[in-house]
PDB file of N, CA, C and O in Angstrom, chain B, residues numbered from 101:
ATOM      1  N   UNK B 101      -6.114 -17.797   4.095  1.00  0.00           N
ATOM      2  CA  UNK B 101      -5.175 -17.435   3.063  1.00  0.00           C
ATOM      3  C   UNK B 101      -4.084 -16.551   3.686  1.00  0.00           C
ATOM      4  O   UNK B 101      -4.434 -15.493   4.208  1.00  0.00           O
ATOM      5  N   UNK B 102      -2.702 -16.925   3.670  1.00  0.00           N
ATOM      6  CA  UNK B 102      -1.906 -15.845   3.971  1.00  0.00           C
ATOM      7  C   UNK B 102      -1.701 -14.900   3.265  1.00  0.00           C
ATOM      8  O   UNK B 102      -2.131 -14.830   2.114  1.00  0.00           O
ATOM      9  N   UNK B 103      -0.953 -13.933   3.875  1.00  0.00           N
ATOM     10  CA  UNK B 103      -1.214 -12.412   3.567  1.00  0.00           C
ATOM     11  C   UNK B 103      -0.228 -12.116   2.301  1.00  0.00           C
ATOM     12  O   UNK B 103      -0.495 -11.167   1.564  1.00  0.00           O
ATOM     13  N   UNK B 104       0.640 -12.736   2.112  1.00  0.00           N
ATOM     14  CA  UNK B 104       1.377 -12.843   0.244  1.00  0.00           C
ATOM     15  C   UNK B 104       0.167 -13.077  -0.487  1.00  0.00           C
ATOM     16  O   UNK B 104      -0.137 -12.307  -1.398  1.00  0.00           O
ATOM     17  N   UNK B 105      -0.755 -14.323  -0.108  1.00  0.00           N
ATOM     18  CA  UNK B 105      -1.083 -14.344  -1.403  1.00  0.00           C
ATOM     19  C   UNK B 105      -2.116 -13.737  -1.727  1.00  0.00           C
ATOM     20  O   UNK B 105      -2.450 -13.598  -2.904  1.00  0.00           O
ATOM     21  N   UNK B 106      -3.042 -13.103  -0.335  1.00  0.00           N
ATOM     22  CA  UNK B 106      -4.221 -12.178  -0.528  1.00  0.00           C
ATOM     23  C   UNK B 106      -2.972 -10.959  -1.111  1.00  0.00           C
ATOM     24  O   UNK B 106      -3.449 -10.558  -2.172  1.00  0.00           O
ATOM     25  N   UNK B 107      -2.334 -10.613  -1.000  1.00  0.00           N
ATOM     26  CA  UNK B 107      -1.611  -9.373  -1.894  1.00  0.00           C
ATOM     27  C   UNK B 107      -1.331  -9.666  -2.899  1.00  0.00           C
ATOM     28  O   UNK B 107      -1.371  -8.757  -3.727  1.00  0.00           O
ATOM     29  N   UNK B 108      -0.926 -10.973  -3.360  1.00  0.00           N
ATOM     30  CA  UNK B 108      -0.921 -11.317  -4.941  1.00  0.00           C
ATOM     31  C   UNK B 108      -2.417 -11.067  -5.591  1.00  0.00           C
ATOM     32  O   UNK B 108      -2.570 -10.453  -6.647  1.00  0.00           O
ATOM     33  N   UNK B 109      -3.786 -11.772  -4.615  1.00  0.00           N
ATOM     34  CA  UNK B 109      -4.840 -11.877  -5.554  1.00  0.00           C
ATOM     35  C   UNK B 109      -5.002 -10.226  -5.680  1.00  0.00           C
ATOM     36  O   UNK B 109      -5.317  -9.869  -6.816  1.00  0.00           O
ATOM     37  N   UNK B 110      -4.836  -9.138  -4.689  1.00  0.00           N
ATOM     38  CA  UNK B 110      -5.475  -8.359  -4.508  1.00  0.00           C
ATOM     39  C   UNK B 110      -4.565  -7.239  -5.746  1.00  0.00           C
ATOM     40  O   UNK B 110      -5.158  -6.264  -6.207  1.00  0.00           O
ATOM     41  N   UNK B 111      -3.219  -7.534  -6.124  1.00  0.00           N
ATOM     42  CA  UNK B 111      -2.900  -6.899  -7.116  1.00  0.00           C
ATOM     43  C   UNK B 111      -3.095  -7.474  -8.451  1.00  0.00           C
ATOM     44  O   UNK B 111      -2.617  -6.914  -9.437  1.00  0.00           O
ATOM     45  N   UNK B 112      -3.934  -8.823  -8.562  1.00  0.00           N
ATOM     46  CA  UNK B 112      -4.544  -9.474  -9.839  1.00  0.00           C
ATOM     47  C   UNK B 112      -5.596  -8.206 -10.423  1.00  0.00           C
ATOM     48  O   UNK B 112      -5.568  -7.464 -11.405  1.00  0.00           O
ATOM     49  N   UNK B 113      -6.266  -8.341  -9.580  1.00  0.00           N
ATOM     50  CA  UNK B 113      -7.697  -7.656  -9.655  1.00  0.00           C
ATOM     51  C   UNK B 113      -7.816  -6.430 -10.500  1.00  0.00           C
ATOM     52  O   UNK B 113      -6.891  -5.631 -10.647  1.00  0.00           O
ATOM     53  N   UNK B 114      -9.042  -6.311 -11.070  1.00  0.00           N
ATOM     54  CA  UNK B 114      -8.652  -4.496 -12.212  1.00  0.00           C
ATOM     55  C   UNK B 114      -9.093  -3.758 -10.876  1.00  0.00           C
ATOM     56  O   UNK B 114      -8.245  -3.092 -10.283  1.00  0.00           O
ATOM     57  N   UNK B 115     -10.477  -3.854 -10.344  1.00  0.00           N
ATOM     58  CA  UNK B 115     -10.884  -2.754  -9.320  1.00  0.00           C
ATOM     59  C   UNK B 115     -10.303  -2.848  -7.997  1.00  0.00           C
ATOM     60  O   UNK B 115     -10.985  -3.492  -7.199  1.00  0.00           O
ATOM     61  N   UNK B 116      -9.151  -2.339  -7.537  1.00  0.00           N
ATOM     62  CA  UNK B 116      -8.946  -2.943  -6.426  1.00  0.00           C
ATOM     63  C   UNK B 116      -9.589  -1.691  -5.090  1.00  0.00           C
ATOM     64  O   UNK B 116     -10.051  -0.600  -5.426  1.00  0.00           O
ATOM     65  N   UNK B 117      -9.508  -2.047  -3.918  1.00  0.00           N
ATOM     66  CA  UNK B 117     -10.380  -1.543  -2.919  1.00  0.00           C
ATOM     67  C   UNK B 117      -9.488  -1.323  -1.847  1.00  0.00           C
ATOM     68  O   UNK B 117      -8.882  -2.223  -1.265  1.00  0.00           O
ATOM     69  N   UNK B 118      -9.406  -0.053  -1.578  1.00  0.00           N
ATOM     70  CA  UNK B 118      -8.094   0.335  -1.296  1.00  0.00           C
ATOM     71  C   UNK B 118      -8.104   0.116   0.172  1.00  0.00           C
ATOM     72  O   UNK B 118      -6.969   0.318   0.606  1.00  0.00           O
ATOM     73  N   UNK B 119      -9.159  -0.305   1.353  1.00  0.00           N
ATOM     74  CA  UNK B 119      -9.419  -0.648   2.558  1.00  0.00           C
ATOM     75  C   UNK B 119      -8.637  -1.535   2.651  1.00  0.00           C
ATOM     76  O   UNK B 119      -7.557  -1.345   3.210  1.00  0.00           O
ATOM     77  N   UNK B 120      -9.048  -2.978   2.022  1.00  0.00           N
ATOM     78  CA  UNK B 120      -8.144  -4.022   1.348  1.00  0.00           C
ATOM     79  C   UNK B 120      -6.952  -4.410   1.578  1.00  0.00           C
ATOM     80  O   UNK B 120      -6.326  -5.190   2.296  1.00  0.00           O
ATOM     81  N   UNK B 121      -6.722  -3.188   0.275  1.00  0.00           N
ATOM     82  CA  UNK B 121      -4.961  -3.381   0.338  1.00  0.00           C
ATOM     83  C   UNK B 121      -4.343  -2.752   1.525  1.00  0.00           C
ATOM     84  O   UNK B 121      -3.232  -3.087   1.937  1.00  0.00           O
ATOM     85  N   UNK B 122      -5.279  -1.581   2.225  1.00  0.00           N
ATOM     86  CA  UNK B 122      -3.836  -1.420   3.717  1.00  0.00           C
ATOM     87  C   UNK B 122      -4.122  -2.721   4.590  1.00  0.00           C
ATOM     88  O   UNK B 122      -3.197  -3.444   4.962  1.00  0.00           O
ATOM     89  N   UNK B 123      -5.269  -2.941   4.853  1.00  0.00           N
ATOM     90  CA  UNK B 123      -5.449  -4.151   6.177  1.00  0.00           C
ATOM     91  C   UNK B 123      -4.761  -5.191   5.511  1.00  0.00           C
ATOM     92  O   UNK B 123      -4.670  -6.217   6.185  1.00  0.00           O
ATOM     93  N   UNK B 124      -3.998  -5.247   3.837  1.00  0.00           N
ATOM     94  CA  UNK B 124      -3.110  -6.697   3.471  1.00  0.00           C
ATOM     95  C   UNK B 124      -1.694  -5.906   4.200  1.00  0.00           C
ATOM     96  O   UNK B 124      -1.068  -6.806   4.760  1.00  0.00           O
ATOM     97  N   UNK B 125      -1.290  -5.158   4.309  1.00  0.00           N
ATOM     98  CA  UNK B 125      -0.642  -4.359   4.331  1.00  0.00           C
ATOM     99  C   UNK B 125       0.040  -4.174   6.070  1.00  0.00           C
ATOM    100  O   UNK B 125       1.171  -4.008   6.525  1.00  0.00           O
ATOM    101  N   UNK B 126      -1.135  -4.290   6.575  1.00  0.00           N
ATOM    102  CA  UNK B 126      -1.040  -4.026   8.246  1.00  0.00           C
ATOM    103  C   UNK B 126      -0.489  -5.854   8.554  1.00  0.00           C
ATOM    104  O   UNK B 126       0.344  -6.420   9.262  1.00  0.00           O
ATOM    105  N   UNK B 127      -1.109  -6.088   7.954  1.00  0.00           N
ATOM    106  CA  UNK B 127      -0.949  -7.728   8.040  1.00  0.00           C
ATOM    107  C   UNK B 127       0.659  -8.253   8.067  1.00  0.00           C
ATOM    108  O   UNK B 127       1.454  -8.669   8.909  1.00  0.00           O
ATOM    109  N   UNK B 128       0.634  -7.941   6.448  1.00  0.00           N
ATOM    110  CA  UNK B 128       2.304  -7.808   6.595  1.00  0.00           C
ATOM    111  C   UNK B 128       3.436  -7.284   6.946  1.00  0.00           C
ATOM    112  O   UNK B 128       4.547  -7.409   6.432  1.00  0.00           O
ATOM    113  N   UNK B 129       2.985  -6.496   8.144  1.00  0.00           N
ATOM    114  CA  UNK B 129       3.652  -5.823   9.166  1.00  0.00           C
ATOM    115  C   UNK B 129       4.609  -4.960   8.517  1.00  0.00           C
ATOM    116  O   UNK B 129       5.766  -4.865   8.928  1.00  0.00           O
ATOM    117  N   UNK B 130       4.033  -4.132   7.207  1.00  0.00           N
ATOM    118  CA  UNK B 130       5.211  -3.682   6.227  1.00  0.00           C
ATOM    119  C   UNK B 130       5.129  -2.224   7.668  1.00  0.00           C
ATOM    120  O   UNK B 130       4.157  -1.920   8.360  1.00  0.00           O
ATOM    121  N   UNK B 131       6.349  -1.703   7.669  1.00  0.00           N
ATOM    122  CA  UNK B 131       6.834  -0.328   8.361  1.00  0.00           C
ATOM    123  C   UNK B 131       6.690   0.729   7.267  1.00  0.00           C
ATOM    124  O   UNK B 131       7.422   0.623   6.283  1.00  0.00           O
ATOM    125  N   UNK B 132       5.789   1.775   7.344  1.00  0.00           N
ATOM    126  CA  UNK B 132       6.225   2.444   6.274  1.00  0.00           C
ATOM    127  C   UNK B 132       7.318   3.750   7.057  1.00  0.00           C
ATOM    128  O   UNK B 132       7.846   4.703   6.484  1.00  0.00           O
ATOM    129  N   UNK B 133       7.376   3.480   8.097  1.00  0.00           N
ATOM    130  CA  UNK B 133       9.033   4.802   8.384  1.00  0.00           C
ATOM    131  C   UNK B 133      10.323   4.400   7.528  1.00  0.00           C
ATOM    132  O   UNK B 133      11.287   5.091   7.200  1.00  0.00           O
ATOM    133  N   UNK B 134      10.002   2.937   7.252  1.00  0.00           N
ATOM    134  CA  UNK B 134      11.460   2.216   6.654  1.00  0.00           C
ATOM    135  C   UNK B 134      11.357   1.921   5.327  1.00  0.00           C
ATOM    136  O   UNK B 134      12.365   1.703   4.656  1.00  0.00           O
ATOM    137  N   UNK B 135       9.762   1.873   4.667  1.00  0.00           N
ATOM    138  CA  UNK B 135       9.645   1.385   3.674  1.00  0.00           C
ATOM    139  C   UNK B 135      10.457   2.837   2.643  1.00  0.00           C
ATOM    140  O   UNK B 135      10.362   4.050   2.826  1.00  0.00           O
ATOM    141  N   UNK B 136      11.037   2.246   1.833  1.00  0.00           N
ATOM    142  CA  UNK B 136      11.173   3.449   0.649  1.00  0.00           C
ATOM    143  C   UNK B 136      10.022   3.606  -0.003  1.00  0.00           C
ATOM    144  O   UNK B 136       9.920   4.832   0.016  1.00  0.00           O
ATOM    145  N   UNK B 137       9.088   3.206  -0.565  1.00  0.00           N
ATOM    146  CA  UNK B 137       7.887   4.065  -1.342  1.00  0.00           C
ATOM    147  C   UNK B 137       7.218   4.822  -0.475  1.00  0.00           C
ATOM    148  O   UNK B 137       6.484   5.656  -1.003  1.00  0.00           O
ATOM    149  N   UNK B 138       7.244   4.787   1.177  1.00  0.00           N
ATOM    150  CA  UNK B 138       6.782   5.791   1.636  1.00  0.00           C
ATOM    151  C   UNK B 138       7.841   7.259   2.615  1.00  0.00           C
ATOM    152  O   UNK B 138       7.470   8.011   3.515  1.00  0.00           O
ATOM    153  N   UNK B 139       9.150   7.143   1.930  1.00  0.00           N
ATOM    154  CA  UNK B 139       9.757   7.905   2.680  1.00  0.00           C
ATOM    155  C   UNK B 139       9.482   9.255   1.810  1.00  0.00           C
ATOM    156  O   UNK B 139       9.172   9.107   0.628  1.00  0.00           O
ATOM    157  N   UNK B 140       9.571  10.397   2.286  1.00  0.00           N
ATOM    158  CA  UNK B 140       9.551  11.696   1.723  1.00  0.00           C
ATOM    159  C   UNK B 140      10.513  12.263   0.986  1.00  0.00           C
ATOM    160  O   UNK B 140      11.530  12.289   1.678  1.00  0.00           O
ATOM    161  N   UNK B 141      10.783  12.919  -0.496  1.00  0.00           N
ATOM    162  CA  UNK B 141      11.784  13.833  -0.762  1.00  0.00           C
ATOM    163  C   UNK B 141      11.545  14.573  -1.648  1.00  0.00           C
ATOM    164  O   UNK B 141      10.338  14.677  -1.868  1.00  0.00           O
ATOM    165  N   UNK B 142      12.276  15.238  -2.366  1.00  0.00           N
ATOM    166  CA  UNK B 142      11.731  15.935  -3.665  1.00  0.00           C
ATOM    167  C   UNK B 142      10.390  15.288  -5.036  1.00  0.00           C
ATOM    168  O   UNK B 142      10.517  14.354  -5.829  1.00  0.00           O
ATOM    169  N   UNK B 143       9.756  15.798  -4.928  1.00  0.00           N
ATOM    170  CA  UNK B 143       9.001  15.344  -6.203  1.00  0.00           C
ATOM    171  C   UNK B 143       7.653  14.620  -5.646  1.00  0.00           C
ATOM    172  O   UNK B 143       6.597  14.580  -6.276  1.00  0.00           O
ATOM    173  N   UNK B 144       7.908  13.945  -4.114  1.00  0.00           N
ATOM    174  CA  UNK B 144       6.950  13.136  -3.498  1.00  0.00           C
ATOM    175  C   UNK B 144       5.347  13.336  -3.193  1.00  0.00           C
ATOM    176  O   UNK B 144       4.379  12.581  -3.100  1.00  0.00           O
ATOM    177  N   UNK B 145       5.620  15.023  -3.064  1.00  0.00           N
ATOM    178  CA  UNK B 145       4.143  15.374  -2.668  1.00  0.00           C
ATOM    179  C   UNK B 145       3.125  15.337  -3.598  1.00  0.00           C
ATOM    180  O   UNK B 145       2.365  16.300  -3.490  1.00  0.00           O
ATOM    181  N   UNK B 146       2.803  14.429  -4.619  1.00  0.00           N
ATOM    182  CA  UNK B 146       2.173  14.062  -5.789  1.00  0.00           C
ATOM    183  C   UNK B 146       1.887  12.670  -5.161  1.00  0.00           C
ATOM    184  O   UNK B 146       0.684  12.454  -5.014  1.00  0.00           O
ATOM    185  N   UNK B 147       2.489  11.954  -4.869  1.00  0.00           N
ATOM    186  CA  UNK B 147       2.008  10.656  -4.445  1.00  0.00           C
ATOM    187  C   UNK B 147       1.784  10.663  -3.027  1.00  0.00           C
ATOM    188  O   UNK B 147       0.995   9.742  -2.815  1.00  0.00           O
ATOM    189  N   UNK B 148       1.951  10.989  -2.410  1.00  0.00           N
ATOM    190  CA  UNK B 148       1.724  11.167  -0.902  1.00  0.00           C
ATOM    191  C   UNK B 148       0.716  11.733  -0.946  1.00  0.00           C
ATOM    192  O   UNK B 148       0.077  11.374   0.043  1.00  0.00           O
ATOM    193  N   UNK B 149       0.102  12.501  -1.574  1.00  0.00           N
ATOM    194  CA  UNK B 149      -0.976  13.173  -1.319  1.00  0.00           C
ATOM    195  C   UNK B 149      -2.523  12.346  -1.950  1.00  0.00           C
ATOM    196  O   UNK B 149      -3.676  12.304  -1.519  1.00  0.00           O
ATOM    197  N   UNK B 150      -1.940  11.849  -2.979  1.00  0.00           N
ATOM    198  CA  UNK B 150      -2.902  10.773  -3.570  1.00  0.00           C
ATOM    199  C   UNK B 150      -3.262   9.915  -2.457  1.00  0.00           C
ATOM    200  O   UNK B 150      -4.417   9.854  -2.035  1.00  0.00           O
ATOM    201  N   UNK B 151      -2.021   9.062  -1.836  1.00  0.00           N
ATOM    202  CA  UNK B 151      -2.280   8.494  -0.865  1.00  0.00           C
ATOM    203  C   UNK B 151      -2.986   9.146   0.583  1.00  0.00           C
ATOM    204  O   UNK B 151      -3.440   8.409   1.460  1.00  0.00           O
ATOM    205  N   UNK B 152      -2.991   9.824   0.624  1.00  0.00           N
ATOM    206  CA  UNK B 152      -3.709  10.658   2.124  1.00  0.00           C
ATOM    207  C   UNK B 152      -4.987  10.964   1.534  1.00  0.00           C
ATOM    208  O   UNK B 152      -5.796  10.984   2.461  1.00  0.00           O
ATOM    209  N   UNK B 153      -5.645  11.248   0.282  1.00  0.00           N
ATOM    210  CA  UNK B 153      -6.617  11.260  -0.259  1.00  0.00           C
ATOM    211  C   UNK B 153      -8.008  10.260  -0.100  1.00  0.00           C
ATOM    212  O   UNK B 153      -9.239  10.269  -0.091  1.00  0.00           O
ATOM    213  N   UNK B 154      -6.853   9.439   0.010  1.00  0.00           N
ATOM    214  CA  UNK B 154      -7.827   7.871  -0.318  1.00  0.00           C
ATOM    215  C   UNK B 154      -8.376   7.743   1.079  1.00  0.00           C
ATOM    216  O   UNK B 154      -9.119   6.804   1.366  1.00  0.00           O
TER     217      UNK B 154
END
C-alpha cells in the first residue's frame, strides 16, 4: 500500500496509534524544518509539547 493511502486509512480510523502515523510520515519524506504545522511561534508551545509528549 502506498504511503497516501496508509495516511488516508490511518486518518479514517477513531483510535489512531501514533507510532503509525510518524513511520506514515517518515515515509512521506514530509520535512518538518519546512513543514508549517511544525514551525515554532507564538501560541505553539501547547501543541509542540503535546507532540513531544507522545
Amino acid at each position: 500500500m502506498k504511503p497516501n493511502q496508509r495516511l488516508a486509512n490511518w486518518l479514517a480510523t477513531k483510535n489512531k496509534d501514533y507510532k503509525q502515523g510518524v513511520d506514515i510520515l517518515i515515509d512521506l519524506e514530509i520535512d518538518s524544518d519546512k513543514n508549517q504545522f511544525f514551525l515554532k511561534g507564538p501560541g505553539d508551545k501547547l501543541h509542540m509539547g503535546m507532540l513531544f509528549r507522545q
